[in-house]
C-alpha positions as a Markdown table, in Angstrom:
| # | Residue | x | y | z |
|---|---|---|---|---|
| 1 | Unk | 0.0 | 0.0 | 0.0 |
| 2 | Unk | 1.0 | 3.3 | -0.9 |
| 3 | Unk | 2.1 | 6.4 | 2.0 |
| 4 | Unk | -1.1 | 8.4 | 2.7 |
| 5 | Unk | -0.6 | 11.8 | 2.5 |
| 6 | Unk | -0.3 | 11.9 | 6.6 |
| 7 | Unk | 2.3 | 9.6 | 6.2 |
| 8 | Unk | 4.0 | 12.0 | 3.8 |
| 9 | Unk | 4.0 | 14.6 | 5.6 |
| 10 | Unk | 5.6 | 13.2 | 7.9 |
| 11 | Unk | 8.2 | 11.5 | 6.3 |
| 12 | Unk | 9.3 | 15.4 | 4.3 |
| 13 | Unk | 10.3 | 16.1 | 7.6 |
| 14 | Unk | 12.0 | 12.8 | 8.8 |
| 15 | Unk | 14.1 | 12.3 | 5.1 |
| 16 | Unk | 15.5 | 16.2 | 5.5 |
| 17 | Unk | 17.4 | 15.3 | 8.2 |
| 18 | Unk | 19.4 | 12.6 | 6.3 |
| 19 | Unk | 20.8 | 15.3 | 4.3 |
| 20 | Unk | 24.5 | 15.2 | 5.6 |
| 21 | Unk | 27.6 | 14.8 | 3.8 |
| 22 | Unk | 26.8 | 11.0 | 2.4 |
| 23 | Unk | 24.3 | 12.4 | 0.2 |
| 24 | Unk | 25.9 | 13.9 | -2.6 |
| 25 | Unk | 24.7 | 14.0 | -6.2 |
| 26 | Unk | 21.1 | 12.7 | -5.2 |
| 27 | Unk | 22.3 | 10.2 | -3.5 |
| 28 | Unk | 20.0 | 7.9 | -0.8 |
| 29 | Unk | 17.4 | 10.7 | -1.4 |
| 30 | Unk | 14.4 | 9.2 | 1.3 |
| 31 | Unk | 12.4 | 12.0 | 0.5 |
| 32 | Unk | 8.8 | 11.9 | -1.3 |
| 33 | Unk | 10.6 | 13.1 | -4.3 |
| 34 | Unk | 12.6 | 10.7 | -4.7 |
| 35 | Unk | 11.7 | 8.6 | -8.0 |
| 36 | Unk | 11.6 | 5.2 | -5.8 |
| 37 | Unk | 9.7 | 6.6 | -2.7 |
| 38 | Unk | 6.6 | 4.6 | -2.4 |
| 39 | Unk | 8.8 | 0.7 | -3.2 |
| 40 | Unk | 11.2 | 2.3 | -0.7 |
| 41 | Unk | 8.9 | 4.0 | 2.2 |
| 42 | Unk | 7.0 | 0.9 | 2.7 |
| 43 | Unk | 10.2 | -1.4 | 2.5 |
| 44 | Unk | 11.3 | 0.6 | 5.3 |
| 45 | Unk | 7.4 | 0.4 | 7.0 |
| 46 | Unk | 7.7 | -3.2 | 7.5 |
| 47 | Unk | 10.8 | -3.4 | 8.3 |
| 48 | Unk | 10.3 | -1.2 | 11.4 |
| 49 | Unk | 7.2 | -2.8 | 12.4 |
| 50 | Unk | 8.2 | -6.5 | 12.3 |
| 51 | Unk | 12.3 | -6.0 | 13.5 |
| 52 | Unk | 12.7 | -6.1 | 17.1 |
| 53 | Unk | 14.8 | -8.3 | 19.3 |
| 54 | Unk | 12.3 | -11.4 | 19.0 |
| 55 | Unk | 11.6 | -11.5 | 15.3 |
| 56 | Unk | 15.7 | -11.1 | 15.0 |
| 57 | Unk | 16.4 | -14.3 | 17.3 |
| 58 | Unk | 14.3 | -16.0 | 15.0 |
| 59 | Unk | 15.8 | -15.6 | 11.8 |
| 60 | Unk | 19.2 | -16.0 | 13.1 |
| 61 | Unk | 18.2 | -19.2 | 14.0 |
| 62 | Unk | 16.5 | -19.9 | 10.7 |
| 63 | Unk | 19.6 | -18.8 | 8.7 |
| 64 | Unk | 22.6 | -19.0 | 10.8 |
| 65 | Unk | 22.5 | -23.2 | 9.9 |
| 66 | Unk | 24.1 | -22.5 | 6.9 |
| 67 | Unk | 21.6 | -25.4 | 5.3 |
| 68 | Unk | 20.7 | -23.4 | 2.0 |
| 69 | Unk | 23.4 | -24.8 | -0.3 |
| 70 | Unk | 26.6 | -25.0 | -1.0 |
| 71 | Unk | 28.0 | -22.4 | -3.6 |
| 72 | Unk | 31.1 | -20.6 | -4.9 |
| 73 | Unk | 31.2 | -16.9 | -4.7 |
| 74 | Unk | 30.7 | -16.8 | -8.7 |
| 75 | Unk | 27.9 | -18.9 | -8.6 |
| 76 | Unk | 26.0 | -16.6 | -6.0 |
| 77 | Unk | 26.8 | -13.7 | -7.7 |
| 78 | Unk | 24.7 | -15.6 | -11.1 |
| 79 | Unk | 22.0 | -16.0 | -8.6 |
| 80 | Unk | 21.7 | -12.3 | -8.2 |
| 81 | Unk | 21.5 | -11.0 | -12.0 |
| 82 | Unk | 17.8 | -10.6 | -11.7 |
| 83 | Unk | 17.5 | -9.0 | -7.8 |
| 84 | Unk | 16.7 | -5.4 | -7.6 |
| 85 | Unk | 16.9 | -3.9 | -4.0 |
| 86 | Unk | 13.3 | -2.3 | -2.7 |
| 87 | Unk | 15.0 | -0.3 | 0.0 |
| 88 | Unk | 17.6 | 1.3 | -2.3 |
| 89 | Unk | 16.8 | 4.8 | -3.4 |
| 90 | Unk | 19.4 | 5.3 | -6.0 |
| 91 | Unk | 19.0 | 1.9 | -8.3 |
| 92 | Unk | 16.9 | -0.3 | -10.3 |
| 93 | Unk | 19.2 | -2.8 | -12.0 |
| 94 | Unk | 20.8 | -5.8 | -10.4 |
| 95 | Unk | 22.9 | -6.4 | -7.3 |
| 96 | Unk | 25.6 | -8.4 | -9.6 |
| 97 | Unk | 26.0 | -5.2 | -11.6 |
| 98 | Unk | 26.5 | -2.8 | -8.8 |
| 99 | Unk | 28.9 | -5.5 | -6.9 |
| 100 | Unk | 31.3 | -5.0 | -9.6 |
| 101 | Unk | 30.9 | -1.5 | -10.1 |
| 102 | Unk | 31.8 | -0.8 | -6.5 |
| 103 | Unk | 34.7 | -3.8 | -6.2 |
| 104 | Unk | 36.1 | -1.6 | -9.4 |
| 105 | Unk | 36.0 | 1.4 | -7.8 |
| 106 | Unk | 38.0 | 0.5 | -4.6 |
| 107 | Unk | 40.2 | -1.4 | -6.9 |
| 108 | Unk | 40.8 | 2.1 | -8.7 |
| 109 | Unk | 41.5 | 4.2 | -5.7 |
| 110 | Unk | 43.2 | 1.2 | -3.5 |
| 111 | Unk | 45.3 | -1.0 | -6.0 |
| 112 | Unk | 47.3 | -2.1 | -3.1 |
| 113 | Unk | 44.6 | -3.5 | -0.6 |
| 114 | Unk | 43.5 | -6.9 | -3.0 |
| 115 | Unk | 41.3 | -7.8 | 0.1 |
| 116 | Unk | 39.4 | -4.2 | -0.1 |
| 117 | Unk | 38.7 | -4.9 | -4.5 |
| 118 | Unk | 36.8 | -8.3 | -2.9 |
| 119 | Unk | 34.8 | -6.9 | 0.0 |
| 120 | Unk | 33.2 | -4.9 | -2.8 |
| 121 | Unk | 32.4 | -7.5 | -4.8 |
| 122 | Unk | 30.7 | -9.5 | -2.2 |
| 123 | Unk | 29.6 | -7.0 | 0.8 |
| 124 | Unk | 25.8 | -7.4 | -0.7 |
| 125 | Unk | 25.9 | -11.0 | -1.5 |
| 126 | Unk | 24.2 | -12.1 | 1.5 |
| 127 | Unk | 20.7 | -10.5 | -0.9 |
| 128 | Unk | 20.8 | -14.0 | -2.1 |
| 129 | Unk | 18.6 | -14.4 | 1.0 |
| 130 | Unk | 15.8 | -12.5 | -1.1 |
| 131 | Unk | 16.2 | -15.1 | -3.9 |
| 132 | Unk | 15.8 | -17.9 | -1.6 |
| 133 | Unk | 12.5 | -16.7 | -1.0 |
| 134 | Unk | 13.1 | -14.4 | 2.7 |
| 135 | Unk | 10.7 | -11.3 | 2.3 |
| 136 | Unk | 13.0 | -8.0 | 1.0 |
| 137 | Unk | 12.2 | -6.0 | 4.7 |
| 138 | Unk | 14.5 | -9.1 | 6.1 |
| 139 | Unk | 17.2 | -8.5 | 4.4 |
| 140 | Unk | 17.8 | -4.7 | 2.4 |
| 141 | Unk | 17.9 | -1.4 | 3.7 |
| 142 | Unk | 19.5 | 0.3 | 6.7 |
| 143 | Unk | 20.2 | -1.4 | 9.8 |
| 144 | Unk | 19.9 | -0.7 | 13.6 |
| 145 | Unk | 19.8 | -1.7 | 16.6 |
| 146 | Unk | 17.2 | -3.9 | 18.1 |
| 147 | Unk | 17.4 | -4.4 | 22.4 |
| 148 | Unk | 17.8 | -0.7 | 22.9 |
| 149 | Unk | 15.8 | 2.9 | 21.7 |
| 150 | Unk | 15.4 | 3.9 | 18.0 |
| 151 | Unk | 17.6 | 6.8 | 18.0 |
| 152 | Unk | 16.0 | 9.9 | 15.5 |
| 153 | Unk | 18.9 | 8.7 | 12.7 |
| 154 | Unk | 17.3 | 6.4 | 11.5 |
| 155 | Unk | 15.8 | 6.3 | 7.8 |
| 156 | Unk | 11.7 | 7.3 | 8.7 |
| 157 | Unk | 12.5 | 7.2 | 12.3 |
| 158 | Unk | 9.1 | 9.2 | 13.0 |
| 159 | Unk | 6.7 | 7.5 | 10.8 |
| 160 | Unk | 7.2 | 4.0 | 10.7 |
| 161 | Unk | 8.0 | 2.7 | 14.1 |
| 162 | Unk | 4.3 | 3.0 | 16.1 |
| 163 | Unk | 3.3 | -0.6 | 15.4 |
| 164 | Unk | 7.2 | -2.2 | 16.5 |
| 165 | Unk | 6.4 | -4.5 | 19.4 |
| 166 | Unk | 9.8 | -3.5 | 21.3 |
| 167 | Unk | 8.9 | 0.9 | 21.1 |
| 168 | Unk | 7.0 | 0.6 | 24.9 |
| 169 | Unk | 8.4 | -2.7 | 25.8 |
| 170 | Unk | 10.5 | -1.0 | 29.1 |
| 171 | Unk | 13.2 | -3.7 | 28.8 |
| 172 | Unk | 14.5 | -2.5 | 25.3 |
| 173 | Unk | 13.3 | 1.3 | 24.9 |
| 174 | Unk | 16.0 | 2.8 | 26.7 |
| 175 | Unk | 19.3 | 4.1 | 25.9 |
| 176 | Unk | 21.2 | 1.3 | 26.7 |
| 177 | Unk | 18.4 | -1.2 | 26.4 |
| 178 | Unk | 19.1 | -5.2 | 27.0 |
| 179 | Unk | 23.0 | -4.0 | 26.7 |
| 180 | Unk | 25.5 | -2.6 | 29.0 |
| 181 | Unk | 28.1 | 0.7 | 28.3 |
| 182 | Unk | 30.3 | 0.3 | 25.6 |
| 183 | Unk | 29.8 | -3.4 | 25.0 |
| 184 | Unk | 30.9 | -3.3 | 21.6 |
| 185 | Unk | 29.4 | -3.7 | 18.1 |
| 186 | Unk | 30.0 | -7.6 | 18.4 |
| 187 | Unk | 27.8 | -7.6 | 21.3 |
| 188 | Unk | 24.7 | -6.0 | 20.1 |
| 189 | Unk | 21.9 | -8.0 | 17.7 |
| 190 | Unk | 21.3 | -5.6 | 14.7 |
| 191 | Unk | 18.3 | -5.4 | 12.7 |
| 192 | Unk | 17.8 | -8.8 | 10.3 |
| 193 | Unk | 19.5 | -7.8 | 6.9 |
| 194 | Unk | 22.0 | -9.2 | 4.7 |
| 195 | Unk | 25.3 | -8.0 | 6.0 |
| 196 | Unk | 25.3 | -10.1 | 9.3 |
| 197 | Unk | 24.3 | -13.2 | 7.1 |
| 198 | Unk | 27.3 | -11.9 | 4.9 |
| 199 | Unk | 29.4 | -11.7 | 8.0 |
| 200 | Unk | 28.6 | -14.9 | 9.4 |
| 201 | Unk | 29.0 | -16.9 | 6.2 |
| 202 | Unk | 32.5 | -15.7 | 5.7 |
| 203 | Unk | 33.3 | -16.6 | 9.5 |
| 204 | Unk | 31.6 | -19.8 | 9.3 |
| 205 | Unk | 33.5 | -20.6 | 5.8 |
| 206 | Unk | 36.4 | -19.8 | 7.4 |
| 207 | Unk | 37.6 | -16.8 | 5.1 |
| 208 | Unk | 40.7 | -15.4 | 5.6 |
| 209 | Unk | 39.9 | -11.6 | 4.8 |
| 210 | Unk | 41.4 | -9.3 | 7.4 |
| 211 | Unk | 39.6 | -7.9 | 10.2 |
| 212 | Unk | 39.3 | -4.2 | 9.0 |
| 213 | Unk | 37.4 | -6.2 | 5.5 |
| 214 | Unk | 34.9 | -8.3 | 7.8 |
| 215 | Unk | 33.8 | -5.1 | 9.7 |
| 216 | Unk | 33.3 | -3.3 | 6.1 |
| 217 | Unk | 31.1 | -6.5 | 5.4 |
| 218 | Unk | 29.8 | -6.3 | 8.7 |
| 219 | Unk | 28.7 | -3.2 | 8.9 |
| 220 | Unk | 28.8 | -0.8 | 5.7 |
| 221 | Unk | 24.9 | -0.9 | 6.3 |
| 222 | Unk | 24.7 | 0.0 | 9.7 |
| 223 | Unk | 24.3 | 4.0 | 8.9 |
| 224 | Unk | 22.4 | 5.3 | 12.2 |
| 225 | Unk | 26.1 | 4.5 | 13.6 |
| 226 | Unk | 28.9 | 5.4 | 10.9 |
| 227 | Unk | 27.1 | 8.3 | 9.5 |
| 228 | Unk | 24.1 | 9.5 | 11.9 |
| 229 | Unk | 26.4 | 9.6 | 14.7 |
| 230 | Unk | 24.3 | 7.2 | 17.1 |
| 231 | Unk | 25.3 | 4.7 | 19.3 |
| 232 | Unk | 28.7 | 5.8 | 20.6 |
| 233 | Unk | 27.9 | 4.7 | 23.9 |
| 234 | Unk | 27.6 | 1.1 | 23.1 |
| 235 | Unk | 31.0 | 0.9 | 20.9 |
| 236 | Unk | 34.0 | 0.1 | 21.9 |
| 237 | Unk | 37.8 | 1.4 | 21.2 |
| 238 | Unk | 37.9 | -1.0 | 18.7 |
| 239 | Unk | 35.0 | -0.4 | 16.6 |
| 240 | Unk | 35.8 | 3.4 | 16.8 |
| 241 | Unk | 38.7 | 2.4 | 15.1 |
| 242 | Unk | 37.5 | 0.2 | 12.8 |
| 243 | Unk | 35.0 | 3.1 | 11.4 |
| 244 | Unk | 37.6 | 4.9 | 9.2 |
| 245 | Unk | 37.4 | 1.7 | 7.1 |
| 246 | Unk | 33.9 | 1.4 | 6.5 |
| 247 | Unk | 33.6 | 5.4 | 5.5 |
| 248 | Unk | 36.1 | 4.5 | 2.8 |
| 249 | Unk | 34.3 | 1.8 | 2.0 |
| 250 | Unk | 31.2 | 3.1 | 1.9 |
| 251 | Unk | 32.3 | 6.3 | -0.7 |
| 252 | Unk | 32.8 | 3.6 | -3.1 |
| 253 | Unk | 29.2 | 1.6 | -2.1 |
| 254 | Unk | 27.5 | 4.2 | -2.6 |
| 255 | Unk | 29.1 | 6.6 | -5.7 |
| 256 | Unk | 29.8 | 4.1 | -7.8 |
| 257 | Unk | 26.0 | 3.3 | -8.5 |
| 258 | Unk | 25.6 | 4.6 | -11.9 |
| 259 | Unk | 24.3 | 2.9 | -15.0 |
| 260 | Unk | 27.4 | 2.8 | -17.0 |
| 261 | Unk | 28.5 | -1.1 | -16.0 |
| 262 | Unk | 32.6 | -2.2 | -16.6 |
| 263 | Unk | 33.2 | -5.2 | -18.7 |
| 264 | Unk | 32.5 | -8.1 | -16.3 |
| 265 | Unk | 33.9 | -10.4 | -18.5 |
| 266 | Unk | 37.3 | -8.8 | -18.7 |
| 267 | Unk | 37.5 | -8.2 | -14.8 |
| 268 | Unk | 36.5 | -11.6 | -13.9 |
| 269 | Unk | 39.7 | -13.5 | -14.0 |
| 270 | Unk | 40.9 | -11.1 | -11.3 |
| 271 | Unk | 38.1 | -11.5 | -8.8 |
| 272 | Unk | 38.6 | -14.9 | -9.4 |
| 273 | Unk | 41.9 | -15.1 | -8.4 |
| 274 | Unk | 41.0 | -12.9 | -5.1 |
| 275 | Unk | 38.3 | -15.6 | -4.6 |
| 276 | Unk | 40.9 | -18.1 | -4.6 |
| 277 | Unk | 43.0 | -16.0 | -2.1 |
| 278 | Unk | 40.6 | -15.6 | 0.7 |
| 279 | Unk | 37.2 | -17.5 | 0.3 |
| 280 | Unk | 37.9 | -20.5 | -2.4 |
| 281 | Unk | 35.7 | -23.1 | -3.4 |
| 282 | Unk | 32.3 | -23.7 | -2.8 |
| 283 | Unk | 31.3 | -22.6 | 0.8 |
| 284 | Unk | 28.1 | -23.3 | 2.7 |
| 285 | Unk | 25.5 | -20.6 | 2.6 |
């Protein structure tokens, strides 16, 4: 169902203040003007009314088996030729495409970290979730916090959380929530999406990309933290430090989205090869 123009209303005001220095050139406009606002807004709807700490426990148990098939980087990248994200307001072509475009990118402005070219051509690969049939509010979009209080940077903060079961639930709507001070980012359970699936099929796999790579993975998503400025009081030393990787990162995510695509054919032999170096084989997904 469309916004109503209630709904609108409020949402004008809530998108203006995700104007900040990450959206440049039109990009992750949330406002009504934006040309994907209705497929977007009511991504985001559901997302916020189903995702709170129980619904999350569930599907980490659903998909944190790793019983969905076994599968080579490649081959899930195939799998993704025809998914088009509902919670991205920039794009409407497929994840594969945009995988490369942003692994190219880093490669371009990095061409000594190889580990850095790889994390962008498979941060988003977790999306094969939405092929296998998991509902698009599972597994696009922003994440945040579940356990603790909404904070105001999140996407539609004002007009899309009244219906989450956890907003007057007095164990997880305060600051600190089910958590205690500065537990760190590993401790906390973050909204269901497909960069902790990412994350956990790496670790699972056994890949050998550094640290500074599986936070990018990890957490190039998590926006109401490394760009809204929320939740400094439940990260610790090391996640602070860890941030200056997923702001590089992220320029390239995001500002590489364009519909001019590089030759995927040409560049494949040397993802392939990067493949080999830190996730080979077929790995359980």
């Amino acid at each position: 169902m469309a916004a109503t123009a209630m709904e609108n209303t409020a949402v004008i005001t809530d998108a203006f203040k995700y104007k900040n220095d990450c959206d440049r050139e039109g990009f992750r406009d949330f406002s009504t003007e934006g040309q994907r606002f209705d497929i977007v807004y009511n991504t985001y709807v559901n997302m916020h009314t189903n995702q709170c700490v129980d619904f999350v426990r569930r599907k980490q148990d659903e998909w944190l088996k790793f019983n969905h098939g076994e599968f080579t980087i490649m081959e899930v990248l195939d799998l993704l030729d025809g998914f088009v994200d509902e919670a991205d307001p920039d794009v409407d072509f497929p994840n594969s495409f945009h995988a490369f475009q942003t692994a190219e990118g880093l490669r371009k402005e990095h061409p000594d970290k190889d580990w850095m070219h790889l994390c962008g051509l498979v941060h988003d690969l977790g999306k094969v979730m939405g092929v296998w049939g998991e509902k698009q509010f599972c597994t696009v979009g922003d994440t945040f916090v579940v356990g603790a209080e909404f904070p105001s940077s999140i996407v539609y903060r004002d007009s899309t959380f009244e219906r989450n079961p956890d907003l007057n639930d007095p164990r997880y709507n305060t600051k600190y929530g089910m958590y205690e001070p500065n537990c760190g980012l590993n401790s906390l359970s973050l909204s269901s999406e497909i960069t902790e699936y990412m994350y956990q099929v790496l670790k699972h796999n056994k890949s050998t990309l550094p640290e500074e790579g599986m936070y990018c993975i990890r957490f190039h998503s998590f926006y109401p933290w490394h760009t809204g400025g929320d939740y400094d009081h439940l990260c610790s030393e090391e996640d602070q430090k860890m941030m200056k990787w997923i702001k590089l990162f992220n320029k390239h995510d995001l500002y590489t989205k364009s519909p001019d695509f590089p030759n995927i054919e040409e560049i494949k032999p040397y993802y392939q090869s990067l493949i080999d170096k830190y996730m080979p084989g077929k790995l359980k997904f």
